[in-house]
N, C-alpha and C positions, 0 to 999 in steps of 0.2 A: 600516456593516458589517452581512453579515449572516449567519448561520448555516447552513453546508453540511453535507451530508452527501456524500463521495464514496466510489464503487465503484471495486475495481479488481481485474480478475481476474488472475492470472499460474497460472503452472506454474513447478514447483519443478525444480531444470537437476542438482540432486544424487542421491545416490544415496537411494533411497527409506527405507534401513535407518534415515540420519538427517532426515527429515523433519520427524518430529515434533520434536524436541528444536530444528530449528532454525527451527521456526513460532515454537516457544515463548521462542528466542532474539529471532525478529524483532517477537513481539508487545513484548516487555520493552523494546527499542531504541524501538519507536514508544512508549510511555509516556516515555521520554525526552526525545521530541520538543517543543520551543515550541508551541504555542500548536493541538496537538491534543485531542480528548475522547475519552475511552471508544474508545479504537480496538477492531475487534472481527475477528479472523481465519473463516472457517471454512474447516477444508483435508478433502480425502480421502484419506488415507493410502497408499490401495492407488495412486491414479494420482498422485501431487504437485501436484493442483490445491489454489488457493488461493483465494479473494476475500478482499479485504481492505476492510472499510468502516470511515473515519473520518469524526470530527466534526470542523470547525474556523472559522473565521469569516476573511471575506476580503470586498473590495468587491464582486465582482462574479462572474458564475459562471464566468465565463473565470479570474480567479485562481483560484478557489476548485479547479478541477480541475487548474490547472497544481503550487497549493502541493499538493493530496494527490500529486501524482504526484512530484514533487522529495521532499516528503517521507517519502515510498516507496522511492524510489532513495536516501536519507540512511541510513535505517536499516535496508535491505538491505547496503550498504555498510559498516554501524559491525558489524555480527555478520558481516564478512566473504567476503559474496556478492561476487557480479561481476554486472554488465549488460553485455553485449557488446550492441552494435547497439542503446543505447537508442534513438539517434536514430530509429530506422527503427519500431523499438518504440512510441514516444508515436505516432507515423503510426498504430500499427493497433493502438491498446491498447484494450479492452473497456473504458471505461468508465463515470461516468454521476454525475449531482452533481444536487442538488435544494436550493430553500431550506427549512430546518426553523421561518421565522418567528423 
């Protein structure tokens, strides 16, 4: 095993008034997560962009992007988001995974 870091950009599909409060819902769901680290959000308010960078350890770096994105989609899902079209979504998602050693 060994230690990733993944990127992942999205935009925010709600109304911008509650953005923030529901970054801060989604960061709290990913601390709930198995076997992730120090999750880190950074969003811009005015447009609902977000990146989302976690830690987590997996064999190989094909896992390692597929668990941050499942993981992604979990706790989007537990603070009550929706993904419509993830399918089509993971096809053309921004992302980016590295080993941290």
């Amino acid at each position: 095993m060994a230690k990733y870091e993944t990127t992942h950009s999205l935009i925010y599909g709600g109304p911008l008034s509650e953005f923030d409060a529901d970054t801060d819902r989604l960061y709290e769901a990913l601390l709930r997560l198995e076997g992730i680290e120090d999750p880190d959000l950074a969003a811009v308010l005015a447009t609902g962009d977000v990146d989302v960078i976690l830690i987590l350890e997996a064999d190989t770096f094909e896992d390692a992007v597929c668990k941050g994105i499942c993981d992604l989609r979990a706790a989007i899902h537990e603070i009550g988001g929706a993904t419509p079209g993830w399918e089509k979504y993971i096809q053309e998602i921004a992302h980016g995974a590295r080993v941290l050693a």
